[in-house]
N, C-alpha and C positions, 0 to 999 in steps of 0.2 A: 610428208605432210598429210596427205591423203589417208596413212595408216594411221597417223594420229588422230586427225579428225573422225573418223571409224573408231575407234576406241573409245570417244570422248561422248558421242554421240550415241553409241548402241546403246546403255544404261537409257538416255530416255525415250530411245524409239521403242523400248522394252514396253516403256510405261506405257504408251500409246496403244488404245484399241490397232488389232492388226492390219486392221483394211486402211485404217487413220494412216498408222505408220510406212506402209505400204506406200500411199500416195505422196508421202512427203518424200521419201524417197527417191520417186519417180523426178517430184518436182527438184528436188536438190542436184540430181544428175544432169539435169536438163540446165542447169543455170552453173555446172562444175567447168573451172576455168580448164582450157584446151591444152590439157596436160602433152609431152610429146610422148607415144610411147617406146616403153623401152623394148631395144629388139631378142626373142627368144633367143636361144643357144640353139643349134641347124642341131643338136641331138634330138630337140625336142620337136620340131619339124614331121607333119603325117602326112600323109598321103593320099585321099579317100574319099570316093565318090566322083572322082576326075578333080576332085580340088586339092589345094594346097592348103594348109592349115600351119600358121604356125607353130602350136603347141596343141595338144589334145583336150584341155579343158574347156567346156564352153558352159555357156549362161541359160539351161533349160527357160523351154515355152513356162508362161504364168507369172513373170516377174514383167517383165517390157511387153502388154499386152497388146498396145496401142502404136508402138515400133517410135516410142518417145524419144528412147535417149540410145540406141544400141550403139554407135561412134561414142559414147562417153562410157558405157560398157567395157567398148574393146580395148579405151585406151588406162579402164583400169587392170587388163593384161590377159582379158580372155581369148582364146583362141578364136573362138565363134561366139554368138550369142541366135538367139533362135526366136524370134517376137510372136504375139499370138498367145492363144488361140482366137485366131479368127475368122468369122461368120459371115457369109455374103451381107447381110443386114445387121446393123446395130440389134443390141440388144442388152438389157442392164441384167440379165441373171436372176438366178434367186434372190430371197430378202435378205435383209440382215438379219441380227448377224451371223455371217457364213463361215468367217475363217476363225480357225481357234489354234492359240498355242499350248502343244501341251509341255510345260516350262520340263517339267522333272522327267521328262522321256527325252527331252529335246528331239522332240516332232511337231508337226502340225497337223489337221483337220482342214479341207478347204470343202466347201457345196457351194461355189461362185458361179457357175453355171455358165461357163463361155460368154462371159459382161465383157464386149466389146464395142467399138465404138464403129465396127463395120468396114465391110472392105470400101468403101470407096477412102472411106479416111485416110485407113493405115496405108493404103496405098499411093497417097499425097506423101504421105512422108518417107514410104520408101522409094520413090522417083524421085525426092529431092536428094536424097542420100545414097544414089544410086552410082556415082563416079569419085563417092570418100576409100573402094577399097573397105576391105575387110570382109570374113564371112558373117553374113546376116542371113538365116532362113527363117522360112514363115510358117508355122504349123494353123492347118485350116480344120475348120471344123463347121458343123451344120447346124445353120441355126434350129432353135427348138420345136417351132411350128413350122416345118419344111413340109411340103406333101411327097418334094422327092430328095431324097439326104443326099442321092448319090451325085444327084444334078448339081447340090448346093460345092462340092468339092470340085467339079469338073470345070465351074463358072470362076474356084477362087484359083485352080489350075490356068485358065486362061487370062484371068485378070493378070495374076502378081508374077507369072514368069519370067516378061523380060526384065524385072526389078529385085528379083530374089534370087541368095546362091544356090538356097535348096527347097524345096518343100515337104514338110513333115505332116503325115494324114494320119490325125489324130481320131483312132474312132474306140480306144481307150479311157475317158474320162466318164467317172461313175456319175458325173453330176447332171449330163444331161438324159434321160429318161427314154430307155433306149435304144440308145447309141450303142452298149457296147453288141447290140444285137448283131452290128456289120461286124463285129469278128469271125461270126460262124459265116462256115464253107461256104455256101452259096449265096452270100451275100457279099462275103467279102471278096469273093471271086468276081463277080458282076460288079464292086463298086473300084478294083485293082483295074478290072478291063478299060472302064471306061476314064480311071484316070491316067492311065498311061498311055491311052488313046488320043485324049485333050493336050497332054506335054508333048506328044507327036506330032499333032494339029498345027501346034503354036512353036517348034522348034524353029522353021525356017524362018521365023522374025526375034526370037528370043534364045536360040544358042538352044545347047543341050541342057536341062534343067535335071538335077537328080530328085527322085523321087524318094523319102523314106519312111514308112510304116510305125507308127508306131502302139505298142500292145500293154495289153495290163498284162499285172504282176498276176491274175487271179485267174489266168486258164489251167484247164487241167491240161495235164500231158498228151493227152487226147487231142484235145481242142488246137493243143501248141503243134502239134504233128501236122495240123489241116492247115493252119495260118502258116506257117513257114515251109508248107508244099506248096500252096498256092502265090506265094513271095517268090519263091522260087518260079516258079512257072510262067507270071508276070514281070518276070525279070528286074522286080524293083531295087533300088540300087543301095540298100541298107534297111536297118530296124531299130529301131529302138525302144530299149529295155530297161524298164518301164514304165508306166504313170503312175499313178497310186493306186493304194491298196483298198478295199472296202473290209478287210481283214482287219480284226484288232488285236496280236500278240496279248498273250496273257501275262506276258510279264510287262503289260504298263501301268504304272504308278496314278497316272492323271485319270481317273478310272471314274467321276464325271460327266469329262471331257472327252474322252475316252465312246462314250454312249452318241454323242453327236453324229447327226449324217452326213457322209460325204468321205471324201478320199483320204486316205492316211500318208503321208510322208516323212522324210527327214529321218533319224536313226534308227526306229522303230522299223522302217520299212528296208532297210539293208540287205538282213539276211533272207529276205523271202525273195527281192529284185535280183541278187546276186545269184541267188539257186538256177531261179529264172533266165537270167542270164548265161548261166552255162549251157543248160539245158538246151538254149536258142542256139548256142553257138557250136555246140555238137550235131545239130540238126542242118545248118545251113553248110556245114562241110566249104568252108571260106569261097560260097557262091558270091556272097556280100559282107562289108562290114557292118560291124554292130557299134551301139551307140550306147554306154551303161550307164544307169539313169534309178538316183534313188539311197538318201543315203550317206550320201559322203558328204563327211564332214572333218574328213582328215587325210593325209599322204597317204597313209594306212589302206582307207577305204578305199581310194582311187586306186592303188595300186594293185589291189583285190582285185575290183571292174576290170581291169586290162587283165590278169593275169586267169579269170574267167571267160573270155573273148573279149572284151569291149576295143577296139580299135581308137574311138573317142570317150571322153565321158563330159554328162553334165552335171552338174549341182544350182540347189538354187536353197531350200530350206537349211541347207548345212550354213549360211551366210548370216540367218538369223542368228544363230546363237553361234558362229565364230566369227561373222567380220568377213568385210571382204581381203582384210589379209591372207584369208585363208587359199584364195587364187596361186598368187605368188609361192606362198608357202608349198605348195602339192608340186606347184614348178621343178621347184631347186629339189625337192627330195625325190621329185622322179630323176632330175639327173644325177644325184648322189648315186642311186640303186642304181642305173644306167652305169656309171662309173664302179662300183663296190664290182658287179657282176661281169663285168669288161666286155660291155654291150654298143655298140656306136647308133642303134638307135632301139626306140622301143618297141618293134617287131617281135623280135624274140621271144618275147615276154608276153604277148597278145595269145590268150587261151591255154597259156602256160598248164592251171592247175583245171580247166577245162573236165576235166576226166574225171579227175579226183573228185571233186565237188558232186557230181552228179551220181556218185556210187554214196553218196553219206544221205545220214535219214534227212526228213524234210522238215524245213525251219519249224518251229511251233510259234 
Protein backbone atom coordinates (compact mmCIF):
# COMPACT_ATOMS: atom_id res chain seq x y z
CA UNK A 1 0.00 0.00 0.00
CA UNK A 2 2.67 2.31 1.08
CA UNK A 3 4.59 1.59 -2.56
CA UNK A 4 1.53 2.45 -4.18
CA UNK A 5 0.85 5.49 -2.47
CA UNK A 6 4.70 6.51 -3.30
CA UNK A 7 4.04 5.95 -6.79
CA UNK A 8 0.84 7.80 -7.05
CA UNK A 9 2.04 10.68 -5.27
CA UNK A 10 5.69 11.35 -6.59
CA UNK A 11 4.31 12.83 -10.10
CA UNK A 12 2.85 15.76 -7.82
CA UNK A 13 5.38 16.26 -5.22
CA UNK A 14 7.46 16.60 -8.47
CA UNK A 15 5.32 19.58 -9.26
CA UNK A 16 5.69 21.05 -6.04
CA UNK A 17 8.40 23.77 -5.32
CA UNK A 18 11.19 21.51 -3.40
CA UNK A 19 11.38 22.96 -0.07
CA UNK A 20 7.10 22.99 -0.61
CA UNK A 21 7.40 19.24 -1.35
CA UNK A 22 9.75 18.53 1.20
CA UNK A 23 7.57 19.63 4.01
CA UNK A 24 4.66 17.83 3.00
CA UNK A 25 6.48 15.04 3.16
CA UNK A 26 7.78 15.53 6.48
CA UNK A 27 4.11 16.27 7.44
CA UNK A 28 2.52 13.07 5.73
CA UNK A 29 5.00 10.71 7.59
CA UNK A 30 4.21 12.10 10.78
CA UNK A 31 0.41 11.48 10.30
CA UNK A 32 1.45 7.53 8.42
CA UNK A 33 -0.60 4.97 10.00
CA UNK A 34 1.78 2.60 12.42
CA UNK A 35 2.69 0.22 9.95
CA UNK A 36 4.49 -3.02 11.70
CA UNK A 37 7.66 -3.52 10.37
CA UNK A 38 8.96 -6.21 8.46
CA UNK A 39 12.00 -8.14 9.95
CA UNK A 40 15.33 -8.05 7.76
CA UNK A 41 16.91 -11.49 6.55
CA UNK A 42 20.09 -11.84 9.68
CA UNK A 43 22.20 -11.80 6.06
CA UNK A 44 21.68 -8.46 6.06
CA UNK A 45 22.25 -7.88 9.74
CA UNK A 46 25.88 -5.25 10.55
CA UNK A 47 27.76 -4.85 12.99
CA UNK A 48 29.26 -1.24 13.66
CA UNK A 49 30.16 1.18 15.88
CA UNK A 50 29.28 -1.34 18.96
CA UNK A 51 25.65 -1.36 17.35
CA UNK A 52 23.57 -3.69 15.76
CA UNK A 53 21.94 -2.66 12.58
CA UNK A 54 19.54 -4.34 10.94
CA UNK A 55 20.39 -3.93 7.46
CA UNK A 56 22.95 -1.44 6.19
CA UNK A 57 20.89 1.23 4.42
CA UNK A 58 20.02 4.14 6.29
CA UNK A 59 18.16 7.64 5.89
CA UNK A 60 21.07 10.43 5.46
CA UNK A 61 21.18 13.89 7.87
CA UNK A 62 18.95 16.70 5.61
CA UNK A 63 15.56 14.86 5.02
CA UNK A 64 14.31 14.45 9.06
CA UNK A 65 15.83 17.76 10.21
CA UNK A 66 13.86 18.34 13.17
CA UNK A 67 13.79 14.29 14.30
CA UNK A 68 9.87 14.56 13.20
CA UNK A 69 9.15 11.44 11.97
CA UNK A 70 12.49 8.88 12.24
CA UNK A 71 9.98 5.69 13.86
CA UNK A 72 7.84 6.23 10.61
CA UNK A 73 11.18 6.34 8.71
CA UNK A 74 12.46 3.09 10.17
CA UNK A 75 9.34 1.35 9.79
CA UNK A 76 9.34 2.15 6.19
CA UNK A 77 12.50 -0.49 6.40
CA UNK A 78 15.55 1.71 7.03
CA UNK A 79 18.22 0.25 8.86
CA UNK A 80 19.04 3.70 10.61
CA UNK A 81 17.91 7.07 9.90
CA UNK A 82 20.40 10.01 11.08
CA UNK A 83 18.11 13.44 11.83
CA UNK A 84 19.71 16.81 11.77
CA UNK A 85 21.59 18.91 11.00
CA UNK A 86 21.42 20.41 14.21
CA UNK A 87 22.48 23.62 15.90
CA UNK A 88 22.75 24.57 19.53
CA UNK A 89 20.23 27.50 18.61
CA UNK A 90 17.42 27.56 16.14
CA UNK A 91 18.13 29.16 13.16
CA UNK A 92 15.98 29.46 9.52
CA UNK A 93 19.13 29.43 7.05
CA UNK A 94 19.61 31.13 3.95
CA UNK A 95 16.74 32.65 1.83
CA UNK A 96 14.77 31.26 -0.52
CA UNK A 97 14.83 29.82 -2.85
CA UNK A 98 17.60 27.30 -1.80
CA UNK A 99 16.91 23.86 -3.03
CA UNK A 100 16.93 23.20 -6.65
CA UNK A 101 16.26 19.95 -8.75
CA UNK A 102 18.17 19.34 -11.40
CA UNK A 103 15.35 16.99 -13.13
CA UNK A 104 17.57 15.76 -16.29
CA UNK A 105 20.79 14.85 -14.05
CA UNK A 106 18.53 13.49 -11.49
CA UNK A 107 20.47 15.55 -8.84
CA UNK A 108 19.96 18.25 -6.53
CA UNK A 109 21.47 21.76 -5.42
CA UNK A 110 20.76 22.53 -1.61
CA UNK A 111 22.32 26.26 0.19
CA UNK A 112 19.52 25.59 3.19
CA UNK A 113 22.17 26.51 5.66
CA UNK A 114 21.54 24.21 8.70
CA UNK A 115 17.46 25.67 9.12
CA UNK A 116 16.87 24.09 12.14
CA UNK A 117 14.52 24.50 14.80
CA UNK A 118 17.46 24.04 17.65
CA UNK A 119 18.52 21.70 19.96
CA UNK A 120 16.31 22.23 22.68
CA UNK A 121 13.56 21.19 20.28
CA UNK A 122 14.92 18.13 18.51
CA UNK A 123 15.88 17.02 21.70
CA UNK A 124 11.99 16.96 23.12
CA UNK A 125 11.48 14.64 20.51
CA UNK A 126 14.30 12.50 20.76
CA UNK A 127 13.62 11.92 24.59
CA UNK A 128 10.12 11.11 23.83
CA UNK A 129 11.37 8.51 21.19
CA UNK A 130 14.03 7.36 23.13
CA UNK A 131 12.55 3.74 24.49
CA UNK A 132 10.68 2.97 20.49
CA UNK A 133 14.23 1.12 19.66
CA UNK A 134 15.82 1.53 16.49
CA UNK A 135 18.96 3.31 15.38
CA UNK A 136 18.29 7.07 15.26
CA UNK A 137 21.71 9.48 15.13
CA UNK A 138 21.99 13.11 15.35
CA UNK A 139 24.37 14.89 13.04
CA UNK A 140 25.31 18.37 14.87
CA UNK A 141 26.52 21.26 13.48
CA UNK A 142 27.42 25.02 14.49
CA UNK A 143 25.34 27.58 14.19
CA UNK A 144 26.29 30.55 11.85
CA UNK A 145 27.20 33.32 14.24
CA UNK A 146 28.91 31.10 16.81
CA UNK A 147 32.16 32.98 18.36
CA UNK A 148 33.22 29.45 19.18
CA UNK A 149 32.08 26.39 16.60
CA UNK A 150 34.03 24.00 18.49
CA UNK A 151 32.10 24.79 21.87
CA UNK A 152 28.81 24.85 19.76
CA UNK A 153 29.57 20.72 19.03
CA UNK A 154 30.80 19.90 22.59
CA UNK A 155 27.21 21.49 24.08
CA UNK A 156 25.04 19.35 21.21
CA UNK A 157 27.65 16.29 22.54
CA UNK A 158 26.54 16.78 26.02
CA UNK A 159 23.01 17.69 25.34
CA UNK A 160 21.74 14.68 22.98
CA UNK A 161 23.82 11.74 24.35
CA UNK A 162 21.88 10.05 26.56
CA UNK A 163 19.00 10.22 23.60
CA UNK A 164 21.01 9.38 20.60
CA UNK A 165 22.50 6.04 19.09
CA UNK A 166 25.23 7.86 17.40
CA UNK A 167 26.50 11.23 16.61
CA UNK A 168 27.64 12.59 13.28
CA UNK A 169 30.02 15.87 13.41
CA UNK A 170 29.31 17.52 10.51
CA UNK A 171 31.88 20.06 9.54
CA UNK A 172 31.40 19.26 5.72
CA UNK A 173 28.50 21.33 4.51
CA UNK A 174 29.48 24.09 1.98
CA UNK A 175 26.36 26.15 2.96
CA UNK A 176 27.46 27.51 6.19
CA UNK A 177 30.52 29.95 5.47
CA UNK A 178 33.42 28.53 6.96
CA UNK A 179 32.77 25.59 8.22
CA UNK A 180 34.42 23.47 6.20
CA UNK A 181 37.59 25.49 7.62
CA UNK A 182 37.42 22.71 10.75
CA UNK A 183 38.63 20.07 8.20
CA UNK A 184 42.14 21.45 8.17
CA UNK A 185 44.79 19.76 10.67
CA UNK A 186 44.67 22.01 13.34
CA UNK A 187 41.47 22.69 13.73
CA UNK A 188 40.03 19.71 13.28
CA UNK A 189 42.39 18.32 15.67
CA UNK A 190 41.39 20.68 18.55
CA UNK A 191 37.77 20.52 17.53
CA UNK A 192 38.21 15.94 17.57
CA UNK A 193 39.87 16.60 21.18
CA UNK A 194 37.36 18.44 22.56
CA UNK A 195 34.56 16.27 21.25
CA UNK A 196 35.53 13.20 22.44
CA UNK A 197 36.47 14.76 25.55
CA UNK A 198 32.60 15.90 26.15
CA UNK A 199 31.35 11.91 25.06
CA UNK A 200 33.77 10.96 27.89
CA UNK A 201 32.46 13.57 30.20
CA UNK A 202 28.94 12.51 29.78
CA UNK A 203 29.44 8.56 29.27
CA UNK A 204 29.00 7.56 32.87
CA UNK A 205 25.18 8.82 32.68
CA UNK A 206 24.64 8.23 28.99
CA UNK A 207 26.45 4.81 28.08
CA UNK A 208 29.02 4.68 25.35
CA UNK A 209 28.08 7.14 22.57
CA UNK A 210 29.91 6.47 19.01
CA UNK A 211 31.21 9.41 17.65
CA UNK A 212 31.38 9.77 13.52
CA UNK A 213 33.11 12.28 11.25
CA UNK A 214 31.84 13.26 8.56
CA UNK A 215 33.80 15.02 5.29
CA UNK A 216 33.42 16.37 1.93
CA UNK A 217 33.67 14.83 -1.23
CA UNK A 218 36.11 18.03 -2.22
CA UNK A 219 39.52 17.47 -0.17
CA UNK A 220 42.50 16.95 -1.86
CA UNK A 221 44.45 13.93 -1.14
CA UNK A 222 46.68 15.93 0.89
CA UNK A 223 44.10 17.22 2.95
CA UNK A 224 42.31 13.49 3.11
CA UNK A 225 45.82 12.18 4.56
CA UNK A 226 45.58 14.83 7.52
CA UNK A 227 41.74 14.18 8.28
CA UNK A 228 41.87 10.46 8.51
CA UNK A 229 45.44 10.81 10.58
CA UNK A 230 43.90 12.86 12.89
CA UNK A 231 40.53 10.36 13.08
CA UNK A 232 42.70 7.93 13.65
CA UNK A 233 44.58 9.47 16.33
CA UNK A 234 41.19 10.67 18.14
CA UNK A 235 40.09 7.31 17.85
CA UNK A 236 36.64 8.34 16.51
CA UNK A 237 34.56 5.40 15.77
CA UNK A 238 33.76 5.82 11.87
CA UNK A 239 33.35 8.59 8.89
CA UNK A 240 31.36 9.24 6.61
CA UNK A 241 31.70 9.77 2.94
CA UNK A 242 30.46 12.34 1.87
CA UNK A 243 28.36 15.57 1.97
CA UNK A 244 28.11 17.32 -1.14
CA UNK A 245 29.99 18.52 -3.79
CA UNK A 246 30.52 22.46 -4.58
CA UNK A 247 31.99 20.70 -7.75
CA UNK A 248 29.82 20.74 -10.87
CA UNK A 249 30.75 17.56 -13.39
CA UNK A 250 30.68 18.90 -16.82
CA UNK A 251 28.60 16.50 -18.12
CA UNK A 252 25.42 18.08 -16.48
CA UNK A 253 22.62 18.86 -18.68
CA UNK A 254 20.61 21.30 -16.07
CA UNK A 255 23.41 23.77 -16.91
CA UNK A 256 21.13 26.88 -15.28
CA UNK A 257 20.66 25.18 -12.41
CA UNK A 258 23.71 23.89 -12.75
CA UNK A 259 25.28 27.77 -11.81
CA UNK A 260 23.24 27.92 -8.51
CA UNK A 261 25.19 28.02 -4.96
CA UNK A 262 25.38 25.47 -2.70
CA UNK A 263 26.17 21.72 -2.50
CA UNK A 264 25.49 19.18 -5.40
CA UNK A 265 24.04 15.85 -4.74
CA UNK A 266 22.24 12.78 -5.89
CA UNK A 267 23.69 10.99 -9.24
CA UNK A 268 25.85 13.71 -10.47
CA UNK A 269 27.82 13.29 -7.18
CA UNK A 270 28.47 9.36 -7.38
CA UNK A 271 31.53 8.91 -9.08
CA UNK A 272 33.59 11.81 -7.37
CA UNK A 273 31.96 10.28 -3.50
CA UNK A 274 32.86 6.79 -4.50
CA UNK A 275 36.62 7.83 -5.62
CA UNK A 276 36.46 9.43 -2.21
CA UNK A 277 35.35 6.70 -0.56
CA UNK A 278 38.02 4.30 -1.54
CA UNK A 279 40.48 6.50 -1.01
CA UNK A 280 39.33 6.94 2.86
CA UNK A 281 39.15 3.46 3.15
CA UNK A 282 42.69 2.57 2.02
CA UNK A 283 43.85 5.15 4.42
CA UNK A 284 42.10 4.13 7.68
CA UNK A 285 43.55 0.44 7.11
CA UNK A 286 39.93 -0.92 8.98
CA UNK A 287 40.87 1.27 12.14
CA UNK A 288 36.98 2.18 11.64
CA UNK A 289 34.03 1.74 9.56
CA UNK A 290 32.94 3.89 6.90
CA UNK A 291 29.56 5.11 6.08
CA UNK A 292 29.05 5.83 1.92
CA UNK A 293 27.13 8.57 1.32
CA UNK A 294 26.15 10.24 -2.05
CA UNK A 295 24.53 8.90 -5.11
CA UNK A 296 22.68 6.04 -4.80
CA UNK A 297 20.02 5.54 -6.43
CA UNK A 298 20.03 2.03 -7.18
CA UNK A 299 21.29 -1.72 -5.91
CA UNK A 300 24.01 -1.07 -8.44
CA UNK A 301 25.11 1.98 -6.54
CA UNK A 302 24.95 0.61 -3.06
CA UNK A 303 26.50 -2.21 -4.01
CA UNK A 304 29.57 -0.08 -5.41
CA UNK A 305 29.71 2.01 -1.80
CA UNK A 306 30.27 -1.44 0.18
CA UNK A 307 32.36 -2.89 -2.28
CA UNK A 308 34.75 0.60 -2.05
CA UNK A 309 34.83 0.27 1.84
CA UNK A 310 31.50 1.58 2.90
CA UNK A 311 30.49 -0.84 5.77
CA UNK A 312 26.84 1.27 5.90
CA UNK A 313 25.53 3.37 3.33
CA UNK A 314 22.91 6.20 3.17
CA UNK A 315 20.80 7.81 0.45
CA UNK A 316 18.47 10.40 0.56
CA UNK A 317 18.20 12.41 -3.04
CA UNK A 318 18.15 8.95 -4.92
CA UNK A 319 14.33 8.93 -3.25
CA UNK A 320 13.33 12.01 -5.06
CA UNK A 321 13.43 10.64 -8.38
CA UNK A 322 13.02 6.66 -7.27
CA UNK A 323 10.45 6.46 -4.49
CA UNK A 324 10.99 5.22 -1.30
CA UNK A 325 10.64 1.65 -2.91
CA UNK A 326 13.86 2.07 -3.68
CA UNK A 327 14.84 1.12 0.28
CA UNK A 328 13.35 -2.30 -0.13
CA UNK A 329 14.61 -2.74 -3.50
CA UNK A 330 18.67 -2.29 -2.69
CA UNK A 331 17.49 -5.00 0.17
CA UNK A 332 16.67 -7.95 -1.76
CA UNK A 333 19.36 -7.30 -4.25
CA UNK A 334 22.03 -7.11 -1.70
CA UNK A 335 20.85 -10.40 -0.69
CA UNK A 336 20.59 -11.95 -4.25
CA UNK A 337 24.43 -10.77 -4.77
CA UNK A 338 25.04 -12.26 -0.99
CA UNK A 339 23.38 -15.41 -2.45
CA UNK A 340 24.88 -15.41 -6.45
CA UNK A 341 28.61 -15.00 -4.59
CA UNK A 342 27.94 -17.68 -1.63
CA UNK A 343 28.61 -15.09 0.97
CA UNK A 344 26.55 -15.45 4.49
CA UNK A 345 27.09 -11.92 5.11
CA UNK A 346 28.14 -8.69 3.67
CA UNK A 347 31.64 -8.55 4.99
CA UNK A 348 33.41 -10.00 2.27
CA UNK A 349 32.38 -7.70 0.09
CA UNK A 350 33.17 -4.39 2.28
CA UNK A 351 36.43 -2.64 0.21
CA UNK A 352 36.31 -5.43 -2.13
CA UNK A 353 37.32 -3.35 -5.25
CA UNK A 354 39.09 -0.76 -2.76
CA UNK A 355 42.45 -0.91 -4.65
CA UNK A 356 41.26 -0.98 -7.99
CA UNK A 357 39.36 2.17 -7.83
CA UNK A 358 42.10 4.19 -6.40
CA UNK A 359 44.66 3.18 -9.30
CA UNK A 360 42.05 4.70 -12.14
CA UNK A 361 42.18 8.44 -13.19
CA UNK A 362 39.98 10.84 -11.31
CA UNK A 363 36.26 11.35 -11.78
CA UNK A 364 35.84 14.52 -14.18
Amino acid sequence: MIGLIDRLSRPLMRALDPEDAHALAIKALRFMPRLRPSTDAPELNVRAFGLNFPNPVGLAAGFDKNAQAPDALLRLGFGFVEVGTVTPRAQTGNPRPRLFRLEADEGVINRLGFNNEGGASVLARMAMRASAGGIVGVNIGANRDSPDRAEDYVRLIETFAAVTSYFTVNVSSPNTPGLRDLQQAAALDDLLARVIDARERVRPRAGPTPVLLKIAPDLTLGDLDDVVGIARKRRVDGMIVGNTTISRPGSLRERTKAGEAGGLSGRPLFKLSTRMLAETYVRTESAFPLVGVGGIDSSATAIAKIKAGATLVQLYSGLVYRGIGLVNEIKADLLTALKRGHRDTLASMIGSDAADMTSESWPS
